[in-house]
C-alpha positions as CSV (number, residue, x, y, z in Angstrom):
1,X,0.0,0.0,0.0
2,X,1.3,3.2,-0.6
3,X,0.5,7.2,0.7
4,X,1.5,10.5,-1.2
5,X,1.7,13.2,1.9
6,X,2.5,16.7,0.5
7,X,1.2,19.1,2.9
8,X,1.2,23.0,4.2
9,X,0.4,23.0,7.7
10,X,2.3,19.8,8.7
11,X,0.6,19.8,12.3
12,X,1.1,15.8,13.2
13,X,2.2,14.6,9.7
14,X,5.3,12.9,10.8
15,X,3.7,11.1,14.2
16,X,1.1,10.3,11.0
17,X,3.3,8.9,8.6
18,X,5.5,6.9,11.2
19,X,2.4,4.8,12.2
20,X,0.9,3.9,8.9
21,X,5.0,3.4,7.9
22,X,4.5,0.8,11.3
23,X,1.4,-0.7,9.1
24,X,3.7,-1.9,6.1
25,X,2.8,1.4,4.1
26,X,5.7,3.2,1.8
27,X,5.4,7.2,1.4
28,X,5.8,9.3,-1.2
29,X,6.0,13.0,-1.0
30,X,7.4,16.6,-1.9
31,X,9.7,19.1,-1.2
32,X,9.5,20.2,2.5
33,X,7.1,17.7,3.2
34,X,9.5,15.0,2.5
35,X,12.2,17.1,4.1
36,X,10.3,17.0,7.4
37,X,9.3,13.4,7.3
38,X,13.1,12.3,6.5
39,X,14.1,15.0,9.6
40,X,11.6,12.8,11.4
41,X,12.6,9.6,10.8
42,X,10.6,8.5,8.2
43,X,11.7,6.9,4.9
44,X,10.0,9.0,1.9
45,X,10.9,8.1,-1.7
46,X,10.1,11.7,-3.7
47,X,7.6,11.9,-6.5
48,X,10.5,12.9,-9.1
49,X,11.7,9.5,-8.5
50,X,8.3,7.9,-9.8
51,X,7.4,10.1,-12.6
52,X,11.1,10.3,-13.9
53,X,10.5,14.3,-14.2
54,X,12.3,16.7,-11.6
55,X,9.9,19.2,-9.9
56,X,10.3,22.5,-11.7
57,X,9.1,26.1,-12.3
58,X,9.8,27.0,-8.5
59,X,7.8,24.2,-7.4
60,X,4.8,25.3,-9.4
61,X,5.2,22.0,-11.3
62,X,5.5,18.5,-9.3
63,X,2.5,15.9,-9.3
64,X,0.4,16.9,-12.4
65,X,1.3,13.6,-14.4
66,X,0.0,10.8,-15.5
67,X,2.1,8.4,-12.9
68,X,0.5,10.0,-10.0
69,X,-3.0,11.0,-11.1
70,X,-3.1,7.5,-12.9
71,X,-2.1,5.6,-9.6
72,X,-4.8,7.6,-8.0
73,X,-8.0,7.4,-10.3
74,X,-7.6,4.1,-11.7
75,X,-10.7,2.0,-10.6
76,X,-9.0,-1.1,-9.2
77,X,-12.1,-3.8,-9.8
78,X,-11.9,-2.5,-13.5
79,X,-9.7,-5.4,-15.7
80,X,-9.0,-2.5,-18.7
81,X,-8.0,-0.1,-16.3
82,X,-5.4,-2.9,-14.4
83,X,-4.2,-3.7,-17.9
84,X,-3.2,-0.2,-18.7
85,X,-1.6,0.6,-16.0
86,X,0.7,-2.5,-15.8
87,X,1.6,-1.6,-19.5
88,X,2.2,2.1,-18.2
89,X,4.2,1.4,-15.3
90,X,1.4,2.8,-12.7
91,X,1.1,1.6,-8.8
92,X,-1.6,2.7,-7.0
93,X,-1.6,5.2,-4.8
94,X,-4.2,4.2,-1.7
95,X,-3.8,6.9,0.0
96,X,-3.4,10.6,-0.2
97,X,-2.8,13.3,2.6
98,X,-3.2,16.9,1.1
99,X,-3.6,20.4,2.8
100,X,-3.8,23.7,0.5
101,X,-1.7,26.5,0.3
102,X,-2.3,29.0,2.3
103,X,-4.3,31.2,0.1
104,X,-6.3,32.7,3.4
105,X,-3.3,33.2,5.5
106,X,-1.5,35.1,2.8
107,X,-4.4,37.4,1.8
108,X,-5.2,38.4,5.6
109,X,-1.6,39.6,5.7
110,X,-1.7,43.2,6.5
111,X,-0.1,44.7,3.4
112,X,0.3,41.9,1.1
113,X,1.4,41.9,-2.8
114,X,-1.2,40.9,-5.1
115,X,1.6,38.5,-7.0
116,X,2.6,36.8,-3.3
117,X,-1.2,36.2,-3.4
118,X,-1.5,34.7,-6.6
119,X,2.0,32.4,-6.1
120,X,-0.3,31.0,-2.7
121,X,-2.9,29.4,-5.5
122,X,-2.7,26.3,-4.8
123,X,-2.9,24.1,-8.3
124,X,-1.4,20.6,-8.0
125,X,-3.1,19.9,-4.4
126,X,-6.8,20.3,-5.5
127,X,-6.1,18.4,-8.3
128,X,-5.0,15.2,-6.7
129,X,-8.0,16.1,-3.6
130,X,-10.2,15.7,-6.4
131,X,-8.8,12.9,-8.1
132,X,-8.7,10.9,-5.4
133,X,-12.0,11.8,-3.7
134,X,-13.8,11.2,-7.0
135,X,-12.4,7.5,-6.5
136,X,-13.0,7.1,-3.0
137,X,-14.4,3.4,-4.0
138,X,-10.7,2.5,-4.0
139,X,-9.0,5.9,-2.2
140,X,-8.9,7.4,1.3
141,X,-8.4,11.2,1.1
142,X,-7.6,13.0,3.5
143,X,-7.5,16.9,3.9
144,X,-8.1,17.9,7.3
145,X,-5.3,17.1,10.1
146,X,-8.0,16.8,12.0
147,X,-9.3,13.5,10.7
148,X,-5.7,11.7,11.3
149,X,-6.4,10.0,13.8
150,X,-10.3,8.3,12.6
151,X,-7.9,7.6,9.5
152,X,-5.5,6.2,11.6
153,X,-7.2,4.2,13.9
154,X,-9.2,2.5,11.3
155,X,-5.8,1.4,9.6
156,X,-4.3,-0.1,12.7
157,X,-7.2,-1.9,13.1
158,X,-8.3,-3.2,9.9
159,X,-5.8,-2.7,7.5
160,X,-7.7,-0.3,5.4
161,X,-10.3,2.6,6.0
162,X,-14.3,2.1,5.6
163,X,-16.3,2.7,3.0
164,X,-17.8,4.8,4.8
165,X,-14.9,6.8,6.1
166,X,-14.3,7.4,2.6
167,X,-16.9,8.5,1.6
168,X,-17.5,11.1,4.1
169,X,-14.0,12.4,3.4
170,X,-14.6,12.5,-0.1
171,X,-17.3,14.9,0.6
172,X,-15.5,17.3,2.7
173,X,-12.6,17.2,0.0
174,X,-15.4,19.0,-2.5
175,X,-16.2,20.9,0.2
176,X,-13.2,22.8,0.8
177,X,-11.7,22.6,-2.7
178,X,-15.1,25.0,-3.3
179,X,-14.9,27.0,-0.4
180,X,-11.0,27.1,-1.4
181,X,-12.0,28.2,-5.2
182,X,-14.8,30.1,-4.1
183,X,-12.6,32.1,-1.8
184,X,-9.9,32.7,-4.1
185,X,-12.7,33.8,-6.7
186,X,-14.0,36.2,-4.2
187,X,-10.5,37.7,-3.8
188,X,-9.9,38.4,-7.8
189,X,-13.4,40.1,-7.9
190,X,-12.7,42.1,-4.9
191,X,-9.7,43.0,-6.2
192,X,-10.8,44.7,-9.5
193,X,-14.2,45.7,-7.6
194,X,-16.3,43.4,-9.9
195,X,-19.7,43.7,-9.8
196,X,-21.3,40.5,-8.2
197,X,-25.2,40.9,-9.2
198,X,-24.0,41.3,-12.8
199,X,-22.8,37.7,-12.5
200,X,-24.9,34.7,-14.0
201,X,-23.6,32.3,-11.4
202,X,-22.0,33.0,-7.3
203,X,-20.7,31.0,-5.3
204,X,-19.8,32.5,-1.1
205,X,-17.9,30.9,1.4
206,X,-18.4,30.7,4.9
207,X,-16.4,29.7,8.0
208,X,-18.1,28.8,11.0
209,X,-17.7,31.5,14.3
210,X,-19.7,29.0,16.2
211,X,-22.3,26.7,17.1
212,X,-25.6,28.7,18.7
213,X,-27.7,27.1,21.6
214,X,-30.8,27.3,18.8
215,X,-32.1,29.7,16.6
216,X,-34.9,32.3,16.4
217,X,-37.1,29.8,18.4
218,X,-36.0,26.5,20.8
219,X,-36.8,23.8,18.7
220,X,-34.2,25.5,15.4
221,X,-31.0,24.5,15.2
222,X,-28.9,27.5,14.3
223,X,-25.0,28.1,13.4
224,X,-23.3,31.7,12.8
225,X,-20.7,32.1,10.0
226,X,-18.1,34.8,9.1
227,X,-17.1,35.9,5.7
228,X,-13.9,35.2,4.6
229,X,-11.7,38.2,4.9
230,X,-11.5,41.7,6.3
231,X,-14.9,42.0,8.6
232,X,-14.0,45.3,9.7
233,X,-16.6,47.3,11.8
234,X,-18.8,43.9,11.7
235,X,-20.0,41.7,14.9
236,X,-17.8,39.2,13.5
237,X,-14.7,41.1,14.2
238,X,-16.2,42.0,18.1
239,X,-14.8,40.9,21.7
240,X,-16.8,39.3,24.0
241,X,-15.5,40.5,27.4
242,X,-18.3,38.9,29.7
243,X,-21.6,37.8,29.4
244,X,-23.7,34.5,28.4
245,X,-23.0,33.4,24.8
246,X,-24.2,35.3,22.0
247,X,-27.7,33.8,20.9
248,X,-29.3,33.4,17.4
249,X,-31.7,36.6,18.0
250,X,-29.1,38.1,20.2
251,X,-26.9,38.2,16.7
252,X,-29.5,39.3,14.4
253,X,-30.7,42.5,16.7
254,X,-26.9,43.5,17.7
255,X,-26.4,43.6,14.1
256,X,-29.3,45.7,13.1
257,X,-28.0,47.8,16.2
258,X,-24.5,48.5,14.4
259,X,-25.9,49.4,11.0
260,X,-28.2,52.0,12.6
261,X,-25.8,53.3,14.8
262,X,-23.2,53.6,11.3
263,X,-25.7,56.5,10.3
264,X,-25.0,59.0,12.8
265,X,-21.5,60.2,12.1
266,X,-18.8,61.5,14.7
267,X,-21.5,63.1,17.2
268,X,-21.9,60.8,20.1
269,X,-24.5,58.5,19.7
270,X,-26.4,55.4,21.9
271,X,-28.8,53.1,19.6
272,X,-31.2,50.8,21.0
273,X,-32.7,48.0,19.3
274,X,-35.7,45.6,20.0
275,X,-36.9,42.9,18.2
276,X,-34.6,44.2,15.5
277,X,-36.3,47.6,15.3
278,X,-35.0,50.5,16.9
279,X,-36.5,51.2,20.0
280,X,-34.4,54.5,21.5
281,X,-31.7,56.3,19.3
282,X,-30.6,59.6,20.6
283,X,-27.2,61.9,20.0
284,X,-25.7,64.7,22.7
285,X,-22.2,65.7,23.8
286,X,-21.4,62.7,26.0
287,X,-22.2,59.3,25.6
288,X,-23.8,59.4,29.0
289,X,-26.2,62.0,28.2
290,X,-26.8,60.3,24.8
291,X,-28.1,57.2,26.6
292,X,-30.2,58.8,29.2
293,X,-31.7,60.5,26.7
294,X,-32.5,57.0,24.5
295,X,-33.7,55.5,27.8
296,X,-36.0,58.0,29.1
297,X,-37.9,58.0,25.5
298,X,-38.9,54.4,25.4
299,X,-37.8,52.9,28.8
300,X,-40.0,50.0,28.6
301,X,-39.2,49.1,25.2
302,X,-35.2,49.3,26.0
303,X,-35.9,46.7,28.5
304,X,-34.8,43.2,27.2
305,X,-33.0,45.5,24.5
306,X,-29.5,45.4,22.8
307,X,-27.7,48.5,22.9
308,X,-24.4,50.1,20.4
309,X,-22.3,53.1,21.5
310,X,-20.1,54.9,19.4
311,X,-18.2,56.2,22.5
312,X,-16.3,54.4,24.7
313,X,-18.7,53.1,27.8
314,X,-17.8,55.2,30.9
315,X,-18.9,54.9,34.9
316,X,-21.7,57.3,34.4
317,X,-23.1,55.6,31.4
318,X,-22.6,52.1,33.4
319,X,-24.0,53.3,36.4
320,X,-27.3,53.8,34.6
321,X,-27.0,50.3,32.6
322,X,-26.6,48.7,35.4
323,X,-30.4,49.8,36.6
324,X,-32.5,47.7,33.7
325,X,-32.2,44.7,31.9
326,X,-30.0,44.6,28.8
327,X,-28.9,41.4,26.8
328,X,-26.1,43.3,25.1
329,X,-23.8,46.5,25.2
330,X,-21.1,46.7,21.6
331,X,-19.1,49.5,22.3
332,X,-15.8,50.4,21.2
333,X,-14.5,49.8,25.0
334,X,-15.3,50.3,28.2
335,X,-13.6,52.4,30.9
336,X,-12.1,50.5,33.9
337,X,-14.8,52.1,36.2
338,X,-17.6,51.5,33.6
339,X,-16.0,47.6,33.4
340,X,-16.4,47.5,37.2
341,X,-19.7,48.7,37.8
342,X,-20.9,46.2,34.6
343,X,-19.8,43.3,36.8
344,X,-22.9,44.0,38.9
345,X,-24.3,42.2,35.6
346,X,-22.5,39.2,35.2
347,X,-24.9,38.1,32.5
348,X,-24.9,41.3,30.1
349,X,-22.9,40.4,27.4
350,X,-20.3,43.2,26.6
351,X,-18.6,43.6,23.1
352,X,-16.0,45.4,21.9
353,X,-15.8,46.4,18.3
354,X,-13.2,48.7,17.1
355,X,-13.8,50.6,14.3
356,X,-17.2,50.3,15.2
357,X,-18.0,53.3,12.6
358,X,-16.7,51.6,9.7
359,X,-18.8,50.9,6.7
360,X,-18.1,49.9,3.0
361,X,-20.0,49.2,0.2
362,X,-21.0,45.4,-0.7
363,X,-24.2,43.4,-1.0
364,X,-26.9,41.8,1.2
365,X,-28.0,38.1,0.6
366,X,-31.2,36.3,1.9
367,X,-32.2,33.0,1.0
368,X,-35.2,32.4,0.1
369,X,-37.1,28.9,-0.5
370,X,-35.2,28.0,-3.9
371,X,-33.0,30.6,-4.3
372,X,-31.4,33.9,-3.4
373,X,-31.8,37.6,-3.3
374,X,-28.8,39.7,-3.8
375,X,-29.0,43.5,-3.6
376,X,-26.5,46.4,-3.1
377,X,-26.2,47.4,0.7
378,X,-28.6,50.7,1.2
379,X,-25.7,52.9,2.5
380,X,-27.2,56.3,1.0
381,X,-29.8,58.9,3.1
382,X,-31.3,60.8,-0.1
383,X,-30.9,62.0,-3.9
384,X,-31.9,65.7,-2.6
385,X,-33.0,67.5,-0.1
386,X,-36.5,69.5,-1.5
387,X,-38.5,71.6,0.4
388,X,-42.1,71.4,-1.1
389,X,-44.1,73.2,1.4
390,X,-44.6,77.3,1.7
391,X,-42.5,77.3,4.8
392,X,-38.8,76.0,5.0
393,X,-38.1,73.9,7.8
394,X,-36.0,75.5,10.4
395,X,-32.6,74.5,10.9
396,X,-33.4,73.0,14.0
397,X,-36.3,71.5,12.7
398,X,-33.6,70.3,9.2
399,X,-31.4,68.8,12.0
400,X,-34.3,66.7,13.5
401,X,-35.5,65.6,10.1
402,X,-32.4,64.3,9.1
403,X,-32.1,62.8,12.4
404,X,-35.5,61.4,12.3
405,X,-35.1,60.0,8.8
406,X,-31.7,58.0,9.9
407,X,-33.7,55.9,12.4
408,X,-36.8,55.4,10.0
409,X,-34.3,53.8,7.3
410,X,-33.4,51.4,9.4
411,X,-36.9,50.3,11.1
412,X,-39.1,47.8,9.3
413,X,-41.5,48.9,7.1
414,X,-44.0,50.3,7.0
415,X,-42.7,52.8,9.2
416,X,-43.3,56.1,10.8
417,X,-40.7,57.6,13.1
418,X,-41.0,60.9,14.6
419,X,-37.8,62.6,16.0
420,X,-37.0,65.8,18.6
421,X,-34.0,67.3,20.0
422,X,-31.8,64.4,18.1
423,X,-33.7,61.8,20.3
424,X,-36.4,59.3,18.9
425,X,-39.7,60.3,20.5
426,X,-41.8,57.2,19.2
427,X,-41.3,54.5,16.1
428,X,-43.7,52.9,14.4
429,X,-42.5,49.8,12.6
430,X,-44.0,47.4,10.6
431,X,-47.6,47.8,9.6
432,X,-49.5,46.8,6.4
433,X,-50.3,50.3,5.8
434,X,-49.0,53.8,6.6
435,X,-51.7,55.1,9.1
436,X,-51.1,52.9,11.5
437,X,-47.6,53.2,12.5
438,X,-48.1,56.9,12.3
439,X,-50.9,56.2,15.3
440,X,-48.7,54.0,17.1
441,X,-46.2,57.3,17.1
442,X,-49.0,59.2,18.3
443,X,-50.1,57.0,21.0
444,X,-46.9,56.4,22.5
445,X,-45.2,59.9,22.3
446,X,-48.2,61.7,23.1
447,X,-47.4,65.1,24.2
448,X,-43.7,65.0,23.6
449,X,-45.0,65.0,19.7
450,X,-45.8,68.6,19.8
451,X,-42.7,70.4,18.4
452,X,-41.5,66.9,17.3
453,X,-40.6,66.3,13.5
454,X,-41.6,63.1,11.4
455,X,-39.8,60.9,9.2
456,X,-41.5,58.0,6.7
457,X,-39.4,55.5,4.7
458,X,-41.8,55.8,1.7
459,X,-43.8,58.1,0.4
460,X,-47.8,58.9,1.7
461,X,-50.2,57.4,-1.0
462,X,-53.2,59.9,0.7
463,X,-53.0,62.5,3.0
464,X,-54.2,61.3,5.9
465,X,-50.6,60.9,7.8
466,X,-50.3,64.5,7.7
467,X,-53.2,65.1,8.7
468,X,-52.8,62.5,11.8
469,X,-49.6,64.9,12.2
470,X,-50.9,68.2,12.3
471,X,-53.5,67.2,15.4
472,X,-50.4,65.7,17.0
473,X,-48.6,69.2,16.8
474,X,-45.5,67.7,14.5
475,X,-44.1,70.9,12.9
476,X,-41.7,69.2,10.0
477,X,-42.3,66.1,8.2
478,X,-39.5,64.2,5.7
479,X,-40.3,61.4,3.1
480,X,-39.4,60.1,-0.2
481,X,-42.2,62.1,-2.7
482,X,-42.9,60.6,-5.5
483,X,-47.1,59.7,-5.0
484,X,-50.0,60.7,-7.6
485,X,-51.2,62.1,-4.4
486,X,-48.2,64.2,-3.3
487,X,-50.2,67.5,-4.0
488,X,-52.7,66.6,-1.3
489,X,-50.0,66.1,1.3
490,X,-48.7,69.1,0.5
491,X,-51.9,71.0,0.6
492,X,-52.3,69.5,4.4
493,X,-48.8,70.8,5.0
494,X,-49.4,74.0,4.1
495,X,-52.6,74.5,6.0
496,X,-51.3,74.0,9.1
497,X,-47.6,75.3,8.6
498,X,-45.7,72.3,8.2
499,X,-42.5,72.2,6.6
500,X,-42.1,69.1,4.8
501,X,-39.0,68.0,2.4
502,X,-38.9,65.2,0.1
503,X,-35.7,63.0,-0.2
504,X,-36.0,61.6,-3.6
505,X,-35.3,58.2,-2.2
506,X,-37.1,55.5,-0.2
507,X,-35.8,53.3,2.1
508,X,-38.2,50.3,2.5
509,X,-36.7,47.6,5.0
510,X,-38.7,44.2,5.0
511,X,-36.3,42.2,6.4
């Protein structure tokens, strides 16, 4: 029996390749492979010596030839195939022990050449994965150090691996020769900035972050995966400094949290999310006044809530965290005081997330039951800023508005948010039509809606939100435009003096 071993992360290989050598099994290898085998104590004959043809090009050229890829694919119950490969001079190769270049190590390098990049594509190894996990009737592969040992075991035992052995690691070779491909793929488009919804087929890769205890519900089973690459300003990249483990829903609203809380620029700013809806948002001078603000708005709906920070968390901030229950704080650090008075909550789970401001460009995916949607990220507020109305809106009333229409972008639709003093006075999220998130706002701010401005992710199809608004006492309204019935909005608006702008752009968010 023989085993070709040519691997990159050589974690084990020579404890592996000294007890199948103890099983009556010869090795073949490759360059620093067979170098650390022979400083092992292994006996390694090198591929050159079987294919009669010196490794060349740097290395870029070694086991693409018939000898090898022969020994590996030939079907060894097939009499034509055993006939040809006597005639050729072909021995089987029974086993194979491959691990990639590293393509991902060498593109997360701060700083790295393009070139040094493309020298890390891996050619020859996928090749023979492939080969030999397409015969895995007749061929153990093997591509994860982690499975040495089943491999192992099975060979001390019986002589040979299972069928079913095989088979599973046949599977997880096509695996992660795609997720290998697909990664590599993703790195060439990035690279040029290639548009990916202009592409007939796409292919993403995934790595698992971890397990979750279930998902949306008890009875789901639920997993979280990261992106390959650069997740800069993303949960993925956060530290979890105490708290229970991150849960499926726990996920889902933090991130919701972060991509509100990436509207509001440089000014300090607390977001609080519920049920992945924004449930407080407010901006001041300090972080501490920010979230007192947010609190005091909603301060049942924060309850339960999850809560971003674009400042670092201080004492005074903590001090008043520490009074409800929150599931999770993401900050970009906490104070030493603010870490000690947190500890009073030995459950709240606290993230750190540098860079917590950063945003770029890319796409949002959601499966859907046979397929995919794939759309641009919404990362842009308006096309213009039109005043329609007699009166001009203050520039108070401007600051509000735009304010008021960074929270509404990121509620569910329908939705009605209404906005004052750079704090959220009410939000109404999710309705079937427009009127009723607009009452909901009503309802719950109640008085603190006099003075207060109003924001809608799309535009009014009749008039009778501004009218709702007007015996509410809002003063300033901001929405899309863009309805047959815009003129009767208008006319509302200017009856009872309110300013109201139109954005040029919706912002509908159903999911």
């Amino acid at each position: 029996m023989r085993a070709l071993i040519s691997v990159s992360d050589k974690t084990g290989i020579v404890d592996f390749a000294k007890r199948i050598t103890a099983q009556g099994w010869d090795i073949l290898s490759t360059g620093g492979t067979a170098k650390a085998l022979r400083d092992g104590g292994v006996e390694v004959r090198d591929v050159s010596d079987v294919t009669g043809f010196p490794e060349c090009l740097d290395g870029r050229v070694k086991t693409l030839h018939p000898k090898i890829h022969g020994g590996i694919l030939n079907i060894r119950s097939n009499e034509k195939h055993q006939q040809e490969c006597k005639k050729l001079g072909i021995e089987n190769i029974d086993l194979l022990v491959i691990n990639l270049y590293p393509f991902k190590k060498t593109m997360m390098k701060p700083g790295v050449a393009f070139d040094e990049c493309i020298e890390n594509i891996d050619i020859g190894g996928p090749t023979m994965l492939r080969s030999a996990a397409k015969n895995f009737n007749d061929v153990t592969v093997v591509v994860d150090p982690e499975d040495y040992e089943l491999v192992l075991d099975e060979i001390e035992k019986e002589g040979m691996t299972t069928y079913e052995t095989r088979y599973r690691l046949a599977l997880k070779v096509f695996e992660t020769t795609s997720a290998y491909d697909t990664m590599i793929a993703d790195y060439l488009r990035r690279h040029v900035d290639g548009d990916l919804i202009s592409q007939d087929a796409v292919t993403f890769t995934y790595e698992k972050v971890q397990d979750l205890r279930y998902g949306e519900n008890p009875h789901q089973r639920a997993a979280f995966y990261q992106e390959i690459g650069e997740n800069k300003g993303t949960l993925t990249a956060a530290k979890q400094l105490q708290g229970k483990e991150l849960s499926y829903n726990n996920i889902n609203d933090t991130n919701g949290a972060l991509e509100a809380l990436k509207e509001y620029g440089d000014e300090p700013t607390i977001v609080a999310v519920k049920h992945a809806n924004p449930c407080g948002i407010a901006s001041d001078t300090t972080i501490s006044a920010a979230y007192h603000k947010a609190y005091e708005a909603d301060p049942t709906s924060i309850y339960g809530g999850i809560v971003a920070s674009n400042r670092v968390i201080d004492k005074a901030t903590a001090e008043e965290m520490v009074q409800i229950f929150l599931e999770v704080v993401v900050a970009p650090g906490f104070d030493d005081d603010a870490l000690e008075v947190l500890k009073a909550k030995q459950k709240l789970r606290l993230l750190v997330l540098e860079d917590i401001m950063y945003r770029e460009e890319g796409y949002e995916l959601k499966k859907v039951m046979g397929g995919m949607l794939v759309q641009e990220r919404d990362t842009k507020l308006y096309e213009k800023l039109e005043t329609v109305t007699d009166r001009a809106p203050s520039d108070k009333e401007m600051e509000d508005l735009l304010f008021a229409w960074k929270a509404v972008k990121d509620t569910k639709s329908n939705a009605v948010t209404v906005a004052k003093d750079k704090c959220l006075v009410a939000n109404g999220p999710g309705q079937v039509n427009r009127i009723w998130p607009m009452e909901n706002c009503v309802e719950h701010g109640g008085e603190r809606c006099k003075g207060a401005v109003l924001a809608s992710d799309a535009y009014f199809p009749f008039d009778d939100v501004c009218t709702a608004a007007a015996k509410a006492g809002i003063t300033a309204i901001i929405q899309p435009g863009g309805s047959i019935r815009d003129a009767d909005s208008i006319k509302v608006c200017n009856e009872n003096n309110i300013a109201m702008v139109f954005t040029g752009m919706r912002h509908f968010k159903h999911s």
